[in-house]
MOPAC internal coordinates of N, CA, C and O (Angstrom, degrees):
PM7 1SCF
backbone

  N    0.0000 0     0.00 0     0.00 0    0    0    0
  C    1.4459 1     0.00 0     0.00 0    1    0    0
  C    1.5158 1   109.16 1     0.00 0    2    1    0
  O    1.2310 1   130.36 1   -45.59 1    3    2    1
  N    1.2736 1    97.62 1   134.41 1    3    2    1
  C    2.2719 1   100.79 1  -179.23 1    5    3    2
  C    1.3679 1    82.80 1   -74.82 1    6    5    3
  O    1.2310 1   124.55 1    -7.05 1    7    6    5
  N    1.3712 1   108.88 1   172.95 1    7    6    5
  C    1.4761 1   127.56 1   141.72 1    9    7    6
  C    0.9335 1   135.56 1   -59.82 1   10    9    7
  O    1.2310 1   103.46 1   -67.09 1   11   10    9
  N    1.8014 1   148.03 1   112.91 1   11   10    9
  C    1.1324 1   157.11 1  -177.36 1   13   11   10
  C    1.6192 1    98.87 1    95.51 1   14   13   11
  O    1.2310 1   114.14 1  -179.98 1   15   14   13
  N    1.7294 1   128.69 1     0.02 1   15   14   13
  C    1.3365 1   118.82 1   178.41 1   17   15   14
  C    1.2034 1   125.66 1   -72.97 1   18   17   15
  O    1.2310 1   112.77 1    -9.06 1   19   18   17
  N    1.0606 1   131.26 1   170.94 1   19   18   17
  C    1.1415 1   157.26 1   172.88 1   21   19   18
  C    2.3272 1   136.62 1   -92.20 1   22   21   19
  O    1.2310 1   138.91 1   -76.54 1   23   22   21
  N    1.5207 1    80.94 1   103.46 1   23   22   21
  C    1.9578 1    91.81 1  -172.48 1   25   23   22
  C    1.5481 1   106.49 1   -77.75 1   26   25   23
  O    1.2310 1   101.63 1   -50.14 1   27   26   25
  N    1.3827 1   151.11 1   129.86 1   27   26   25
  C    1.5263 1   151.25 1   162.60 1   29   27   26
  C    1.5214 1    99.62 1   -86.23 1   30   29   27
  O    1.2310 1   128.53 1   -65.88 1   31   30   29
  N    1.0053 1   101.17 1   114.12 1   31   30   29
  C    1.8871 1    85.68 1   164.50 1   33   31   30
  C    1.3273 1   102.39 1  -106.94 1   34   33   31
  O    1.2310 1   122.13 1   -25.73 1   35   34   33
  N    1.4810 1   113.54 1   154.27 1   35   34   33
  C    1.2359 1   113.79 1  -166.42 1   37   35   34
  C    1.7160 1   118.19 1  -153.47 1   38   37   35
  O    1.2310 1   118.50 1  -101.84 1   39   38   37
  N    0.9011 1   120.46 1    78.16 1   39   38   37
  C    1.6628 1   120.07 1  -168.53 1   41   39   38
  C    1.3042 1   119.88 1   123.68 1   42   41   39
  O    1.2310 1   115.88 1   -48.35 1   43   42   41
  N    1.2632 1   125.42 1   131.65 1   43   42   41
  C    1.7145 1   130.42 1  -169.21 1   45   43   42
  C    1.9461 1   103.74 1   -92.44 1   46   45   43
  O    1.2310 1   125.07 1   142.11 1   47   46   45
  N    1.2651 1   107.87 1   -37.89 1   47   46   45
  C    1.5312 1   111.89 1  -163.87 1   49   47   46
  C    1.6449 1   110.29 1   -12.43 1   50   49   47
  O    1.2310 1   117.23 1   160.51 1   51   50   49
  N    1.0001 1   122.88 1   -19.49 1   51   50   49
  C    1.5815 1   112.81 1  -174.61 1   53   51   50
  C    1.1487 1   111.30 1   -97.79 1   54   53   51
  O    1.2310 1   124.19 1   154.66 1   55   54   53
  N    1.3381 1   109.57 1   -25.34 1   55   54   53
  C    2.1360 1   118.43 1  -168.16 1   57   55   54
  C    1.2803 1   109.81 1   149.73 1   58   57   55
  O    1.2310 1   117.63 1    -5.23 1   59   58   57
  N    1.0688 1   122.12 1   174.77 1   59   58   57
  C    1.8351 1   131.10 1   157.85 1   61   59   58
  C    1.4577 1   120.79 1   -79.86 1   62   61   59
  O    1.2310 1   122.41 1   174.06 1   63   62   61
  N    1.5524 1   112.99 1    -5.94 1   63   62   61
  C    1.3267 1    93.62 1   176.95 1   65   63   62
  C    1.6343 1   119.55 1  -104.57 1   66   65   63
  O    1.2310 1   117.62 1     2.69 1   67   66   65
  N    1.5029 1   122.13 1  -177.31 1   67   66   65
  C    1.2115 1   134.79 1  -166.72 1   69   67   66
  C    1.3124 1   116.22 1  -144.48 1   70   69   67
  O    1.2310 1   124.48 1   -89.80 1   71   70   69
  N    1.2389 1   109.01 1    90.20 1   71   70   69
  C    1.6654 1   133.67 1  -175.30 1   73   71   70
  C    1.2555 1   109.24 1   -50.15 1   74   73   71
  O    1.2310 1   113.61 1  -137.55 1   75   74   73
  N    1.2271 1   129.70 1    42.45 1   75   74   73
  C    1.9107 1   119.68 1  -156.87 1   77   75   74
  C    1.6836 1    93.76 1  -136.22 1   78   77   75
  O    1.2310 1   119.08 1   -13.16 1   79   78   77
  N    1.0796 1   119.35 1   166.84 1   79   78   77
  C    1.1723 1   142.84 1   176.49 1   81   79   78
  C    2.0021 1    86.75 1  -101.99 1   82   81   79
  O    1.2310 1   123.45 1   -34.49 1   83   82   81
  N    1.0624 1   110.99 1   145.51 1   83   82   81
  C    1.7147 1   106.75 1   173.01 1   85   83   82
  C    1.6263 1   101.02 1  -123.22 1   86   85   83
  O    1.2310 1   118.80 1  -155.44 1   87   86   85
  N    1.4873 1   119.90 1    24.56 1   87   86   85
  C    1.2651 1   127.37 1   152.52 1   89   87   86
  C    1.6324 1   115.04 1   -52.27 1   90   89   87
  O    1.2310 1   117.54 1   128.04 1   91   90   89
  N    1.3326 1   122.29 1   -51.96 1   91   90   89
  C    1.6605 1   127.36 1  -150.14 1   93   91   90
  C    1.9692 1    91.86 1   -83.12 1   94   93   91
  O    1.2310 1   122.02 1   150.13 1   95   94   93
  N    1.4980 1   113.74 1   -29.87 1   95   94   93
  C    1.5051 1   114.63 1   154.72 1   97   95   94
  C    1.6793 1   125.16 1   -43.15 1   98   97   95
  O    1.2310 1   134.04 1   115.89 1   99   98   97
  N    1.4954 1    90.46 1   -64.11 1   99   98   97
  C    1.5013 1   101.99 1   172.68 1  101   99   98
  C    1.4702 1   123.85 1   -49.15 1  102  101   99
  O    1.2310 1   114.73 1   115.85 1  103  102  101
  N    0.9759 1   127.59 1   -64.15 1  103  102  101
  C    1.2721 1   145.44 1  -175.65 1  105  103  102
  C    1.7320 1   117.60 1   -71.72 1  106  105  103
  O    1.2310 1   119.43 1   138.73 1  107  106  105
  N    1.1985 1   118.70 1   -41.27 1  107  106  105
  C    1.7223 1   115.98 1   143.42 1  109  107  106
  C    1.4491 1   126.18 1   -75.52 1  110  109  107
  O    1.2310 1   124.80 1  -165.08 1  111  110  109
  N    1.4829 1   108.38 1    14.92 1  111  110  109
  C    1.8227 1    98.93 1  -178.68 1  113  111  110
  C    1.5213 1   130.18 1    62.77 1  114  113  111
  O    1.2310 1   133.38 1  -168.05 1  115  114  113
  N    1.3087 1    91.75 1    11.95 1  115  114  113
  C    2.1956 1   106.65 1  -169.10 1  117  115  114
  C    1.4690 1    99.48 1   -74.43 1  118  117  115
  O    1.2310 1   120.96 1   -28.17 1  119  118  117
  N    0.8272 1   115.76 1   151.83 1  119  118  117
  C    1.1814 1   141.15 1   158.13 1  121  119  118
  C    1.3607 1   138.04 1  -109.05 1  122  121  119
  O    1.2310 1   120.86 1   -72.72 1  123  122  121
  N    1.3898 1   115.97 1   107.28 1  123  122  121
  C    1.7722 1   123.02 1  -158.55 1  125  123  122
  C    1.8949 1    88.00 1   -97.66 1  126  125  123
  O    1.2310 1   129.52 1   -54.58 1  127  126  125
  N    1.7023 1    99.25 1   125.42 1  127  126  125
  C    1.5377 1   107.71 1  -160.38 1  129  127  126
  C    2.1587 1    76.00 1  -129.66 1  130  129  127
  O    1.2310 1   136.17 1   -23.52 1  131  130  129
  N    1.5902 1    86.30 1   156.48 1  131  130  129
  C    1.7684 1    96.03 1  -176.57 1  133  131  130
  C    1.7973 1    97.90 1  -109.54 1  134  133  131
  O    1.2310 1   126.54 1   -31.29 1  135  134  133
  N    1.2282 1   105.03 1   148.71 1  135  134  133
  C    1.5294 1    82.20 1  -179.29 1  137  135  134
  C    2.0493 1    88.09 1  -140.67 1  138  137  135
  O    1.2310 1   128.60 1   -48.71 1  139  138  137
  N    1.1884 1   101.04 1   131.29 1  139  138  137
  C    1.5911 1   132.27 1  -162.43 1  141  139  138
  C    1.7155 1   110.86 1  -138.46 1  142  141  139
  O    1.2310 1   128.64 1   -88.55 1  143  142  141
  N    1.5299 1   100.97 1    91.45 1  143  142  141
  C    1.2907 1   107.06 1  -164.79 1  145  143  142
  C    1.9976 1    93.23 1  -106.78 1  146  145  143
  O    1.2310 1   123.09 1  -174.71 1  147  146  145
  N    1.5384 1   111.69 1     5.29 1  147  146  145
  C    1.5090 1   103.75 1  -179.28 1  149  147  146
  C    1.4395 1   113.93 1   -93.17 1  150  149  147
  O    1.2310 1   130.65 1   139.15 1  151  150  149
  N    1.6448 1    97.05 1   -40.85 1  151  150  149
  C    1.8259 1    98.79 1  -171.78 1  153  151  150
  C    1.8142 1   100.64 1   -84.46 1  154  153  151
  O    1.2310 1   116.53 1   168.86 1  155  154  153
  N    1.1797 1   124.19 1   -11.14 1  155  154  153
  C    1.4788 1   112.76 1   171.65 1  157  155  154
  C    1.9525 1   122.07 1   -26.87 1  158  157  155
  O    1.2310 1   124.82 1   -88.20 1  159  158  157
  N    0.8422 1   108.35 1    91.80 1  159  158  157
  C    1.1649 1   122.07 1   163.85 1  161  159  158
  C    1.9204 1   114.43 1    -3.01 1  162  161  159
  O    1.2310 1   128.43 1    84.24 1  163  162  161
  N    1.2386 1   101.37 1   -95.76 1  163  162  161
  C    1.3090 1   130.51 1   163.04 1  165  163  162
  C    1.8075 1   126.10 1   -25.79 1  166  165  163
  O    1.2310 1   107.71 1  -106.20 1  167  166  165
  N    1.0222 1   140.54 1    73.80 1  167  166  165
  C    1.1125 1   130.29 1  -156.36 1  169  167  166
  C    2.1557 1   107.21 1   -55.68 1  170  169  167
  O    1.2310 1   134.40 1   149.99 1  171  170  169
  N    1.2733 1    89.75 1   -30.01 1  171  170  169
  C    1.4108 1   114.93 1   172.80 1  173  171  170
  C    1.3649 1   133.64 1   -31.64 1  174  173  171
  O    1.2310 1   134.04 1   121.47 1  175  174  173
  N    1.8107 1    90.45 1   -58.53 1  175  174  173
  C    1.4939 1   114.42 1  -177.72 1  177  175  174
  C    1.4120 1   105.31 1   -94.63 1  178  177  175
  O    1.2310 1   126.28 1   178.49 1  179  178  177
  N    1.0883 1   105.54 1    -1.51 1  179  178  177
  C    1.9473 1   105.36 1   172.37 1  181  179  178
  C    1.1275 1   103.63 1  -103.44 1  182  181  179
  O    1.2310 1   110.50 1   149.82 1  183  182  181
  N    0.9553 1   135.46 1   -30.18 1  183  182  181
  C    1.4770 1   122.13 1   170.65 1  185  183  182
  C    2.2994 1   106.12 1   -71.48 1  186  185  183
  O    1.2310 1   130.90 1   139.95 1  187  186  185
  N    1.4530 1    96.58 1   -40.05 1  187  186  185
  C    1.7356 1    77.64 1   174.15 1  189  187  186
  C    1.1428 1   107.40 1   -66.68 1  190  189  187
  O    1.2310 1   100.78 1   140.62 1  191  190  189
  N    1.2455 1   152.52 1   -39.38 1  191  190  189
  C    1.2876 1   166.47 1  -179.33 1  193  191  190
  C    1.4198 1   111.90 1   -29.99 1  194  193  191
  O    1.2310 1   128.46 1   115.99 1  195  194  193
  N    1.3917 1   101.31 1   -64.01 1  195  194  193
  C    1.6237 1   120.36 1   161.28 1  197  195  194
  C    1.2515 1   133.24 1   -45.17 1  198  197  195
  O    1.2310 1   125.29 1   128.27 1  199  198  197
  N    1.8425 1   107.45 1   -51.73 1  199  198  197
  C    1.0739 1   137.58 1  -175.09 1  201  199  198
  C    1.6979 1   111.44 1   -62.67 1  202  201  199
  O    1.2310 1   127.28 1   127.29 1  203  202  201
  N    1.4494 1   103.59 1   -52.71 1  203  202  201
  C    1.6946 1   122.42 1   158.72 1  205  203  202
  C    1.4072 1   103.98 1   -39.90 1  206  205  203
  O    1.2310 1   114.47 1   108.46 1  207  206  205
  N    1.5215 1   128.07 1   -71.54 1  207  206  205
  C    1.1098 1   113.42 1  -156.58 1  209  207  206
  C    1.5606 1   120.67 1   -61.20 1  210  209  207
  O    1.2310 1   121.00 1   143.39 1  211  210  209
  N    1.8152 1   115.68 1   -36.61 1  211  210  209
  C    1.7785 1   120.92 1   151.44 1  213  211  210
  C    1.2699 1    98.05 1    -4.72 1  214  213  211
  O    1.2310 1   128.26 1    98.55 1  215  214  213
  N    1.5160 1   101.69 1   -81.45 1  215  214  213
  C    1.9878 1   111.23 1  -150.75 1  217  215  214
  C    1.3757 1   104.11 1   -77.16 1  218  217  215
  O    1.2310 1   109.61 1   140.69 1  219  218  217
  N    1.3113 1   137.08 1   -39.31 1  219  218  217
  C    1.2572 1   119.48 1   172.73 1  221  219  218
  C    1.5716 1   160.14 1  -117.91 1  222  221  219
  O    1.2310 1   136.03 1  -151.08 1  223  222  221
  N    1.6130 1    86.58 1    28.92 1  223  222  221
  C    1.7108 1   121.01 1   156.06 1  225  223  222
  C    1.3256 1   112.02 1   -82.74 1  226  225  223
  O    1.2310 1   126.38 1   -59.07 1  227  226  225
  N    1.0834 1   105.33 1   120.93 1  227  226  225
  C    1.5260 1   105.58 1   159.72 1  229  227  226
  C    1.4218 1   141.44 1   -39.88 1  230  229  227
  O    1.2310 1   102.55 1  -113.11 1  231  230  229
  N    1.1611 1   149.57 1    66.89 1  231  230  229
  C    1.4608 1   151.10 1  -130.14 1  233  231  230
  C    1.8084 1   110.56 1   -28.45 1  234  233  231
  O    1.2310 1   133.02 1   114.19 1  235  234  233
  N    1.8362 1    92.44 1   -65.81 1  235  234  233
  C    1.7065 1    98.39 1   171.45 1  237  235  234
  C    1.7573 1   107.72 1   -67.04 1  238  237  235
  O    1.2310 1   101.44 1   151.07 1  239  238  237
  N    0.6655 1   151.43 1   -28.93 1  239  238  237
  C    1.8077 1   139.60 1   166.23 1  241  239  238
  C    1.9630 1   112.74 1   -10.56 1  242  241  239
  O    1.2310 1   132.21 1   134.43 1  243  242  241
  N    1.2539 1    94.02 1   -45.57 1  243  242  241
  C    1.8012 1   109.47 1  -155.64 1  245  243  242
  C    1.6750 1    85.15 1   -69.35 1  246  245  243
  O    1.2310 1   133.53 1   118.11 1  247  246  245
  N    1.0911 1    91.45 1   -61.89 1  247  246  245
  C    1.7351 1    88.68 1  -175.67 1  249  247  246
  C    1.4254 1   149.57 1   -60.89 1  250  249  247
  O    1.2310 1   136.62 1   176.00 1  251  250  249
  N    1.3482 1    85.41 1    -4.00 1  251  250  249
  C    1.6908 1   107.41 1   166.82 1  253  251  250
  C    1.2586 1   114.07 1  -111.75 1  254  253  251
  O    1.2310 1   120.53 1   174.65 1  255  254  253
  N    1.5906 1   116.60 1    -5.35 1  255  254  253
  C    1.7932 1   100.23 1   148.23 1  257  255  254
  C    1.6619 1   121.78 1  -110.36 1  258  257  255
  O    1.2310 1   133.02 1  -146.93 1  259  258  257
  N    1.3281 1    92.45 1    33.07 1  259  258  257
  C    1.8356 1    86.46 1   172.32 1  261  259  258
  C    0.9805 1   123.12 1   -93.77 1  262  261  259
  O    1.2310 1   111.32 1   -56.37 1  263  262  261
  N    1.4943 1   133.95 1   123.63 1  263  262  261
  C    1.4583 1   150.61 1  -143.14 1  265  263  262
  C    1.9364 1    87.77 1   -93.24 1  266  265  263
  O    1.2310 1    98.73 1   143.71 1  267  266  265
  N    0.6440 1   155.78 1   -36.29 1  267  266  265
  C    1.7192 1   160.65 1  -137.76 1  269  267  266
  C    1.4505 1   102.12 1   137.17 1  270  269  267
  O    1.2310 1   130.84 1   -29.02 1  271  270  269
  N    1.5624 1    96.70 1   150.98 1  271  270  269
  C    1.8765 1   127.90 1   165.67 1  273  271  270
  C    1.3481 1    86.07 1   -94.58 1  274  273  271
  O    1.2310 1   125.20 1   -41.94 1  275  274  273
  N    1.7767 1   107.62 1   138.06 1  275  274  273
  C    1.5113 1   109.47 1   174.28 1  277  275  274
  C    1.7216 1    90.51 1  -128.26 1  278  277  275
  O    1.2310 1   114.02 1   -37.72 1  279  278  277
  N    1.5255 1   128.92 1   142.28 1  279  278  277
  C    1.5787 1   107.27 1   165.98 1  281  279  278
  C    2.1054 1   107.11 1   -73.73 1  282  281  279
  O    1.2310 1   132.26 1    -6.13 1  283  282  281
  N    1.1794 1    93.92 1   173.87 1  283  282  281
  C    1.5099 1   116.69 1   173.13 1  285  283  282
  C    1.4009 1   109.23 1   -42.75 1  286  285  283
  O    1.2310 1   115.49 1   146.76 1  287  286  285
  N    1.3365 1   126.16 1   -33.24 1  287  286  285
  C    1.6361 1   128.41 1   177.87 1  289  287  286
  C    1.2631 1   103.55 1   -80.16 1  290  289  287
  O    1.2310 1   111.27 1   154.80 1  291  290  289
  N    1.4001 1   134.04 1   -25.20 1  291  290  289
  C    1.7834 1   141.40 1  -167.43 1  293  291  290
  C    1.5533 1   106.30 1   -69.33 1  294  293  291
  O    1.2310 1   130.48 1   141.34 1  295  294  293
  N    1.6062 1    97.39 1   -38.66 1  295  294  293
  C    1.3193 1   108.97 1  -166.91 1  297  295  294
  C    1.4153 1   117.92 1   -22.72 1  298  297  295
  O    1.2310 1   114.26 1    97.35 1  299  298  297
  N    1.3300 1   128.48 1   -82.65 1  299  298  297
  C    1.7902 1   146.80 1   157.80 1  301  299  298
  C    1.6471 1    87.48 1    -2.26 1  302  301  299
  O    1.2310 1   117.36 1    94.08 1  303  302  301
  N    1.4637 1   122.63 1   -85.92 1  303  302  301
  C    1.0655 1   115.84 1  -132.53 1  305  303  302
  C    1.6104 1   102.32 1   -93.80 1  306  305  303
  O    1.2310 1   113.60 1  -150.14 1  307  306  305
  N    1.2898 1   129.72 1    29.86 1  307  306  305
  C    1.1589 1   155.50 1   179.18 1  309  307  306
  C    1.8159 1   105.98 1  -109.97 1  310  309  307
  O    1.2310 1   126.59 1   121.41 1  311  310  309
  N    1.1474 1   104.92 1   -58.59 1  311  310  309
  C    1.4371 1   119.49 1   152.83 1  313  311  310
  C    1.5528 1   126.56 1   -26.10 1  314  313  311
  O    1.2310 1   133.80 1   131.27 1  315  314  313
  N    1.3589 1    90.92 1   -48.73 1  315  314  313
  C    1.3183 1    97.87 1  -154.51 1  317  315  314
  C    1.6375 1    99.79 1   -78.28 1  318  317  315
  O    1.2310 1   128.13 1   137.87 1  319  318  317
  N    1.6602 1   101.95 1   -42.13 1  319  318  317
  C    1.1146 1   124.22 1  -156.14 1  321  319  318
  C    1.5800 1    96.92 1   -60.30 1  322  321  319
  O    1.2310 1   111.19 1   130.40 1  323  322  321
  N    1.3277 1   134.19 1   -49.60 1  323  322  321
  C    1.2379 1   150.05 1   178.94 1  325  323  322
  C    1.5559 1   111.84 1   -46.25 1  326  325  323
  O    1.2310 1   126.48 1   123.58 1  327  326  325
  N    1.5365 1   105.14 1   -56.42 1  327  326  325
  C    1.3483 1   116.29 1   178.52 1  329  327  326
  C    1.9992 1   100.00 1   -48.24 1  330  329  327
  O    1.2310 1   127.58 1   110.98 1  331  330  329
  N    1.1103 1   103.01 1   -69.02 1  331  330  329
  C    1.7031 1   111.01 1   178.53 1  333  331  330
  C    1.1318 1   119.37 1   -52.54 1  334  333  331
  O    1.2310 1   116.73 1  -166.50 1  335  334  333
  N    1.6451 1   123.83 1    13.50 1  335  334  333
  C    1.4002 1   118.89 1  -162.58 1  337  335  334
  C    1.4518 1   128.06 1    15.23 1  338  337  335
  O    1.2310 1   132.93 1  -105.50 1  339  338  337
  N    1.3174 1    92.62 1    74.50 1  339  338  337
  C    1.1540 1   101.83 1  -178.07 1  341  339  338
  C    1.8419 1   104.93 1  -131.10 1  342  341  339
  O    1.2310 1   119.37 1  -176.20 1  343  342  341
  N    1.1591 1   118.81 1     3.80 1  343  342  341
  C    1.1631 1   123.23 1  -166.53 1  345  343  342
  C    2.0679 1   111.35 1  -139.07 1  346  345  343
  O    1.2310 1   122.20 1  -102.71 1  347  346  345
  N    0.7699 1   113.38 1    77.29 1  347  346  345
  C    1.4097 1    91.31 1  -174.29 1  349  347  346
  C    1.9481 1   112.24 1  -113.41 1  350  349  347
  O    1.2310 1   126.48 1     5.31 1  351  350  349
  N    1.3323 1   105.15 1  -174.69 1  351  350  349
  C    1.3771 1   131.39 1  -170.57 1  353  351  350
  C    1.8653 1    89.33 1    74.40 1  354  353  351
  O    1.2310 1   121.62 1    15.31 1  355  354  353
  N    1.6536 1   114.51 1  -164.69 1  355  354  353
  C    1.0928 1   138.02 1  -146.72 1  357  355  354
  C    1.9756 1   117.41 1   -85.72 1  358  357  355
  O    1.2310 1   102.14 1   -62.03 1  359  358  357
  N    0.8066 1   150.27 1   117.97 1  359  358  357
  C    1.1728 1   163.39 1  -125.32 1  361  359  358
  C    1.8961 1   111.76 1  -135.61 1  362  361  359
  O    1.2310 1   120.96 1   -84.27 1  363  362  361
  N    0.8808 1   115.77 1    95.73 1  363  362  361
  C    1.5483 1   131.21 1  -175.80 1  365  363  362
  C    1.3641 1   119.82 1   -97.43 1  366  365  363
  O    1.2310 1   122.58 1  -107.76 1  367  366  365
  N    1.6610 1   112.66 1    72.24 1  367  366  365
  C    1.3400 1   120.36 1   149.37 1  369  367  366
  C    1.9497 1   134.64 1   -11.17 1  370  369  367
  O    1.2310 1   118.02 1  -117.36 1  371  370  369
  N    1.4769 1   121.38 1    62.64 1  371  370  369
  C    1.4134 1    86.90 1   155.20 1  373  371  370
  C    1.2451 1   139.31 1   -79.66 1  374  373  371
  O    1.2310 1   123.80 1   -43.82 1  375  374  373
  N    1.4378 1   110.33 1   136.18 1  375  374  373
  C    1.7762 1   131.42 1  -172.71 1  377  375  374
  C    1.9278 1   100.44 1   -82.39 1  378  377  375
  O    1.2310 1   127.24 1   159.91 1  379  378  377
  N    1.5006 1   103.67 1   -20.09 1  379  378  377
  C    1.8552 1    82.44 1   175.80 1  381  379  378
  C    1.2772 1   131.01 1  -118.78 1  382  381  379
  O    1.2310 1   120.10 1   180.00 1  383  382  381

C-alpha cells in the first residue's frame, strides 16, 4: 500500500472477517473502501460503474489475478473450494 492509497474490498466468498491488523491503514492514511456493484440501486450507475472499469483497468491486470479457468460444470466445486478457503484471488468462468 503507497501512502494516502487506496484498498477496494470486494467479495465475501471466504466470510465477513478480516485477518489484518488496520494499523498499516492508519498510519499510511489508506483508506479500505467496499465496492458493491450488485445491490447499487440505480441500474444507471452500475452500468457506469462497469463502463469505468473498461477504461480504467489495465487490460493485462485481470490476468495476473486469475486463480484457475473452471468450465460452467466446475462451477459448484469452485464454490465450494472458496467457501473452504481453499481457493483464492479471481476465478474465470468458461460459458462454452
Amino acid at each position: 500500500m503507497n501512502y494516502n492509497g487506496v484498498v477496494a474490498a470486494c467479495g465475501l466468498a471466504g466470510g465477513t472477517d478480516l485477518p489484518t491488523t488496520v494499523m498499516p491503514f492508519i498510519l499510511l492514511g489508506v483508506k479500505l473502501l467496499g465496492v458493491d456493484s450488485v445491490m447499487l440501486l440505480s441500474s444507471k450507475n452500475r452500468v457506469k460503474a462497469w463502463e469505468r472499469i473498461v477504461v480504467d483497468l489495465p487490460a493485462g491486470m485481470l490476468e495476473g489475478i486469475t486463480a484457475q479457468t473452471v468450465r460452467l460444470e466446475q462451477v459448484g466445486e469452485a464454490a465450494e473450494a472458496m467457501l473452504a478457503g481453499k481457493l483464492r484471488g479471481r476465478v474465470l468462468v468458461d460459458v462454452n
